[in-house]
C-alpha positions in Angstrom: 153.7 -38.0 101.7 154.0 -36.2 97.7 156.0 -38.1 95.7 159.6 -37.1 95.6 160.3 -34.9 92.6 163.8 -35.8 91.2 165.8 -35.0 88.0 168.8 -36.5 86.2 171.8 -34.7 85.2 173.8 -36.7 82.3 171.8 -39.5 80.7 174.8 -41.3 78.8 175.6 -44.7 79.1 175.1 -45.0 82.9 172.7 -42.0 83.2 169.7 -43.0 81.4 169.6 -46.2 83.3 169.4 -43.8 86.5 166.4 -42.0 84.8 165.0 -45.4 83.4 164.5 -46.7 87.3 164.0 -43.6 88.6 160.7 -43.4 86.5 159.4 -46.6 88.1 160.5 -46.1 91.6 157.2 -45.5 93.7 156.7 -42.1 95.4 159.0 -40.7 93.1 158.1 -38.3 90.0 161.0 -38.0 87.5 160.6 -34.3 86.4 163.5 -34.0 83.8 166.8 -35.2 82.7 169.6 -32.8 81.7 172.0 -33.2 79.0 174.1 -31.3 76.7 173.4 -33.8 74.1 169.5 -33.4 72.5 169.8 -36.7 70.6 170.3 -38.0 74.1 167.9 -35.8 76.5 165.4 -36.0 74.1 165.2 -39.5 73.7 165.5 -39.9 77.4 162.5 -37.2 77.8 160.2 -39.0 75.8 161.3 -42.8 77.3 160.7 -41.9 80.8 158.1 -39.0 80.0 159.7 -36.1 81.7 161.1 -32.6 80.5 164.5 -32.5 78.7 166.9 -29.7 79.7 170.0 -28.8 77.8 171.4 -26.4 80.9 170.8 -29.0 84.1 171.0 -25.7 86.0 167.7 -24.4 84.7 165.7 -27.6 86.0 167.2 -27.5 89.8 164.2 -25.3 90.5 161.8 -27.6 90.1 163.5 -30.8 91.7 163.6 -32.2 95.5 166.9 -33.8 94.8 168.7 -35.5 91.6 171.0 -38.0 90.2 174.2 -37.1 88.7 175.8 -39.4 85.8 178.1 -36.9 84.3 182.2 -37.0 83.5 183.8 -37.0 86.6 185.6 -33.8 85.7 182.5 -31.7 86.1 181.6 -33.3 89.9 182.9 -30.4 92.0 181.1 -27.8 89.2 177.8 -29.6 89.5 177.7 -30.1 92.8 178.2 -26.7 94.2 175.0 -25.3 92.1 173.1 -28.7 93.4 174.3 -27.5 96.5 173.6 -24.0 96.5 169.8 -25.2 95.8 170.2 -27.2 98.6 169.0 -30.5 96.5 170.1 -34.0 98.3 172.6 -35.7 95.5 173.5 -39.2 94.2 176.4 -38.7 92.9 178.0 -41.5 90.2 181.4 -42.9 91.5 184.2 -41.9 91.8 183.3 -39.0 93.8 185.7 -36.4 92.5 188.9 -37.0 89.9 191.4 -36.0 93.0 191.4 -36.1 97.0 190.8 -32.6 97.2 187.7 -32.1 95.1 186.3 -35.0 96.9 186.4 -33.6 100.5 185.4 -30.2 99.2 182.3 -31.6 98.0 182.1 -33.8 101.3 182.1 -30.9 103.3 179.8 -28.5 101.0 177.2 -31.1 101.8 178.2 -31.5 105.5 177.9 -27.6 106.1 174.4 -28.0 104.2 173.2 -30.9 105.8 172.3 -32.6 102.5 172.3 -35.8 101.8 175.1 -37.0 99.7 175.0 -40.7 98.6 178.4 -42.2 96.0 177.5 -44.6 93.1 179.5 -47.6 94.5 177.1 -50.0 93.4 178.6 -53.3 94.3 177.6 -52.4 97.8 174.1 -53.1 96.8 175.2 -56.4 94.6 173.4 -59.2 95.9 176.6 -61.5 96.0 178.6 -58.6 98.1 175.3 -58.8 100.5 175.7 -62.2 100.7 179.2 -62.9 101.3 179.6 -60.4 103.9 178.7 -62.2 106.6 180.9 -64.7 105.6 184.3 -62.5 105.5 184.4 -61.1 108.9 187.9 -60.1 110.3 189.6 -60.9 106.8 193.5 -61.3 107.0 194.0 -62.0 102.9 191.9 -60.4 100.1 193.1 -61.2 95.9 190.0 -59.0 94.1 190.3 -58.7 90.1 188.1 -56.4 87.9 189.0 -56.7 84.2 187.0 -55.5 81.1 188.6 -55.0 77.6 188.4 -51.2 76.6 184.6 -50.0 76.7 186.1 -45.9 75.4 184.5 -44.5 78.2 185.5 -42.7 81.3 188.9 -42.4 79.4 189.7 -38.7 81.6 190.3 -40.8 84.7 192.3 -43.9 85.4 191.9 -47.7 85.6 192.1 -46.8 89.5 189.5 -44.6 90.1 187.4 -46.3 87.1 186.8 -49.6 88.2 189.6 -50.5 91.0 187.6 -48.0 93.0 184.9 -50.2 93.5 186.9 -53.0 94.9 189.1 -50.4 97.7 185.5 -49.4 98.9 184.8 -52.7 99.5 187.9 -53.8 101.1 188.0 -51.1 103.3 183.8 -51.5 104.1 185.2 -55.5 105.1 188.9 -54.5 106.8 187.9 -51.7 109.3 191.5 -50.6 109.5 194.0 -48.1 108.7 196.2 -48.1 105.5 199.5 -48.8 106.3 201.5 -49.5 102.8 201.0 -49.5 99.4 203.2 -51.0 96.3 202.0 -50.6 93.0 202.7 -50.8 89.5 200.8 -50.3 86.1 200.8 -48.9 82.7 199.2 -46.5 80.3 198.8 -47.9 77.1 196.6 -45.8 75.2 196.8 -42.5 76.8 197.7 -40.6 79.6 195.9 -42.8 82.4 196.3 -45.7 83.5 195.1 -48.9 82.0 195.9 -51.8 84.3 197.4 -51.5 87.6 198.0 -54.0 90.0 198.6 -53.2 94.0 199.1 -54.7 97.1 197.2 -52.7 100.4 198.9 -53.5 103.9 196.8 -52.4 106.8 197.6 -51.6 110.5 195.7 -55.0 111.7 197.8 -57.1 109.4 195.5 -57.9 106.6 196.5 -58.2 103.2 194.9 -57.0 100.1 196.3 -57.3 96.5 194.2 -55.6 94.1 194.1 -56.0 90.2 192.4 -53.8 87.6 192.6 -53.7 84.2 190.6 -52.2 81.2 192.2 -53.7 78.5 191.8 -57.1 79.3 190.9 -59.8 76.5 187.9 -61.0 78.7 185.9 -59.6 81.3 185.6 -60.8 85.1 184.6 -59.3 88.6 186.0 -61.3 91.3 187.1 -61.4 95.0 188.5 -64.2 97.4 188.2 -62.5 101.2 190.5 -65.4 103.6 189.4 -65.1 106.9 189.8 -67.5 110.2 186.3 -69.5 109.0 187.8 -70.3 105.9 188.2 -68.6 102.6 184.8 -67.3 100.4 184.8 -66.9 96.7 182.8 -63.8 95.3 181.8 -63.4 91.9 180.3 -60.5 91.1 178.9 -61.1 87.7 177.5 -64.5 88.1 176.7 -64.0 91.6 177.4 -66.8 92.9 179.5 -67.1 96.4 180.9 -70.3 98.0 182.5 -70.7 101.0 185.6 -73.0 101.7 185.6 -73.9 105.3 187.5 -76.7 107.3 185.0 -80.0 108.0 184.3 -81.7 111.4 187.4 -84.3 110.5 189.8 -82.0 109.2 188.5 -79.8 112.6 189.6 -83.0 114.8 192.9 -83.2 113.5 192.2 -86.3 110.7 194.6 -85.0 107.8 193.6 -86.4 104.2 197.7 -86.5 103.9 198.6 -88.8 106.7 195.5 -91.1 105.7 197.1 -91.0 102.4 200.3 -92.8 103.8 198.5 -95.4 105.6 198.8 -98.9 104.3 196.2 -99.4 101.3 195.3 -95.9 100.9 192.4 -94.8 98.3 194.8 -91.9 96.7 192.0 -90.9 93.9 189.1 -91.4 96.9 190.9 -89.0 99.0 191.6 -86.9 96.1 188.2 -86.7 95.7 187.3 -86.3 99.6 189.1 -82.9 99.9 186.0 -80.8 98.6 183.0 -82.1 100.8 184.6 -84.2 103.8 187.7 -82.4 104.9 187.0 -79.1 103.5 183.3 -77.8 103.9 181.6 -76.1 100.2 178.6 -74.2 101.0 176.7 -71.7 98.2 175.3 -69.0 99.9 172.0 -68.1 99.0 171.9 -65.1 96.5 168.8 -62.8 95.3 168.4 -61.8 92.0 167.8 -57.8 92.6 169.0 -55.3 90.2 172.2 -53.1 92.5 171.5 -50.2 90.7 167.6 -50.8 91.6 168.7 -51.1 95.3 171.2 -48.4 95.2 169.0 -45.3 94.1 165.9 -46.9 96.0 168.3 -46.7 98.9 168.9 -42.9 98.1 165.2 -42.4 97.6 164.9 -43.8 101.3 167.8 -41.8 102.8 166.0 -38.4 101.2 162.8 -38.9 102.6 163.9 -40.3 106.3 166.8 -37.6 106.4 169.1 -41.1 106.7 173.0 -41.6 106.2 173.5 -43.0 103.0 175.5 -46.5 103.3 178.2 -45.3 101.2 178.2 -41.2 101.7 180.3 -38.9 100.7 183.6 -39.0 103.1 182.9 -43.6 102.5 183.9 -42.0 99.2 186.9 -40.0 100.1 188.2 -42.5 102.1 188.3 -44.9 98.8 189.9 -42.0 97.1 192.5 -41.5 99.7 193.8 -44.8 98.8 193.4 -44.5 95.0 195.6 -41.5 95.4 198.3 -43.4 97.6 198.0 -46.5 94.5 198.5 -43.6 91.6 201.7 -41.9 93.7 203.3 -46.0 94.0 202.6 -46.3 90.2 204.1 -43.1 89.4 207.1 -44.2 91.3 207.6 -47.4 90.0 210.9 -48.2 88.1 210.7 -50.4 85.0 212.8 -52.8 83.4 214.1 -52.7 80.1 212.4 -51.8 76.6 210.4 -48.8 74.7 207.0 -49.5 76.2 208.8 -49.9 80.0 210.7 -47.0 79.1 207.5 -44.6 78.2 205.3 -45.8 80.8 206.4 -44.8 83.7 207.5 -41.6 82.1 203.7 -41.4 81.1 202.5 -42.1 84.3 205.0 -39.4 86.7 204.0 -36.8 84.0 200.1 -37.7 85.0 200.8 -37.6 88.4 202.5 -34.3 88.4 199.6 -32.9 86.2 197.0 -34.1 89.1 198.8 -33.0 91.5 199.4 -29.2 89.7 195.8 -29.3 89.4 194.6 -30.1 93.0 
C-alpha cells in the first residue's frame, strides 16, 4: 500500500507536535504543514522536511487526509473546504465552539462518508486504558483538571478547554443519559470562563462532579470512578492507577471497627491494617506510550481500513451537548455578595447570550 500522504493545518503549540509524529509515523508521508504564521510554518517545514503553506487551502490538493490544530473558531470554516476535497480529518478537541457547528460538521462528514476522528487524547492515555476495566458500571465519579493560566485557547471556555476532556470520558465510562446539571464558575480575566465546577446526574443514577480550572496555582489531572468493586484512583499525569477494593475479611463480614472494641485491641495495628488486609490496593499495570502517538496512529489506521474512529465526530457532540447544558447552569447561577460575585455572573449571562446569538 503507498504511504498515506497527509498535511497539517496550524502548527502552534499543539500542531507542530501533530506534524512532529506525523513525520515518523510509518506508511505515512507528511507533505506540508499550513500556517498563517511563516516564522512558524517555516520552521515546521524544515523540522519535519515537508512544504510550508501560508493558505492550508492551496495544499489540500495534494493530501490523502490532514490534521487540524487550529483555534476552534475556524473548525466549521476548515472543515467544509477539507470536506469539499473529500480529505478524512483529525480534528483537535473541542470539535466546534457551540452545539450547532459541531453537528454540522458531524453530518458534512457523515453525508461524505469521511472519516472524522476528535483530539480527545486522554482516551488514548495509558492510565485511562488501564483503569477502564476497573470502573465498570460506575455510580460516583469526582474528576479535577487544573493548570494555572497557559494564554492559550483564551476564545473558548474553561469548559470546552480542558473540562471537555473529562465529560468525554465520563460519558465513554457511564453509558447513560444526562439527566441534571448544576453548575457554577467564574470569569476572571475575560469573557470565558476560568473555573467551573458541576455536578452531572444521569438517568441510571450515577453521579459525576466535575472540576476545571485554568487558573489554578498548581497543575493536576485526576479522577476517582466508585463503582460496586471498589473505588479506582486515576492520575493522568503520573499515570499511575490503584484500585481500592474490599479484602477477603472485610468480604466475610470481619469489621477492623468491632475488632477495635474487643478486649486488648491493637488500635495503631489495625490502623495500619486498613490498607492491605481489610481493603485490597492493587497498581494496575501502566505502559509508557506517548497518547498523542496512539491517537493520530489510531487515525492513520481508521483512514487506511475505512474504520470508526474511537472518539468520532457525534462522540464529540455528545461531550459538547453537555458542555452546553454546564455553560447555561453557570450562566444561571446567582451569586452571593461582593464586586467580583456581582460581575461574574453578569459576565458569564452576557457570554451565554453572545453564543447563543451566534449559533
Amino acid at each position: 500500500m503507498n504511504d498515506l500522504k497527509v498535511g497539517v493545518i496550524g502548527v502552534g503549540a499543539l500542531g507542530r507536535h501533530h506534524a512532529r509524529i506525523l513525520a515518523g509515523i510509518e506508511g505515512i508521508n507528511l507533505i506540508g504543514v499550513a500556517d498563517s504564521s511563516e516564522t512558524r510554518g517555516r520552521e515546521a517545514a524544515e523540522s519535519w522536511g515537508c512544504k510550508w503553506y501560508a493558505d492550508y487551502r492551496e495544499m489540500l490538493p495534494h493530501v490523502d487526509a490532514v490534521s487540524i490544530a487550529v483555534p476552534t473558531f475556524a473548525h466549521l470554516d476548515v472543515a467544509k473546504e477539507c470536506v469539499a476535497h473529500h480529505l478524512p480529518m483529525m480534528m483537535e478537541k473541542p470539535l466546534a465552539g457551540n452545539v450547532n457547528d459541531a453537528r454540522q460538521i458531524a453530518e458534512l462528514a457523515d453525508e461524505k462518508g469521511i472519516t472524522l476522528q476528535v483530539g480527545h487524547v486522554e482516551r488514548f492515555n495509558p492510565a485511562t486504558l488501564a483503569a477502564e476495566p476497573l470502573c465498570q458500571n460506575p455510580k460516583y465519579i469526582k474528576s479535577e483538571r487544573l493548570s494555572s493560566f497557559s494564554f492559550r485557547s483564551t476564545d473558548i471556555s474553561i469548559v470546552h478547554d480542558l473540562m471537555i476532556h473529562d465529560l468525554d470520558l465520563i460519558l465513554s465510562l457511564v453509558q447513560s443519559e444526562l439527566k441534571n446539571v448544576q453548575a457554577f464558575g467564574i470569569s476572571l480575566f475575560g469573557k470565558q470562563e476560568d473555573a467551573v465546577q458541576a455536578r452531572l446526574e444521569f438517568e441510571n443514577g450515577c453521579i459525576a462532579d466535575v472540576s476545571a480550572s485554568r487558573i489554578n496555582p498548581t497543575a493536576g489531572r485526576a479522577m476517582q470512578v466508585w463503582s460496586e468493586s471498589g473505588c479506582t484512583t486515576i492520575d493522568f499525569t503520573t499515570r499511575e492507577v490503584k484500585q481500592y477494593s474490599p479484602g477477603a475479611e472485610l468480604l466475610a463480614g470481619e469489621s477492623p471497627v468491632e475488632l477495635a472494641f474487643q478486649s486488648g485491641a491493637d488500635i495503631a495495628q489495625l490502623r495500619d491494617d486498613v490498607f492491605g488486609r481489610f481493603i485490597t490496593v492493587t497498581d494496575a499495570d501502566v505502559s509508557d506510550d506517548d497518547a498523542l502517538t496512539a491517537e493520530l496512529t489510531h487515525f492513520v489506521k481508521c483512514v487506511k481500513t475505512n474504520s470508526t474512529p474511537l472518539v468520532n465526530g457525534w462522540t464529540a457532540v455528545a461531550a459538547l451537548e453537555i458542555a452546553d447544558e454546564i455553560q447555561k447552569a453557570v450562566a444561571s447561577h446567582v451569586w452571593g455578595s461582593g464586586p467580583q460575585s456581582l460581575m461574574g455572573p453578569r459576565i458569564l449571562k452576557q457570554n451565554h447570550d453572545d453564543q447563543q446569538k451566534a449559533a
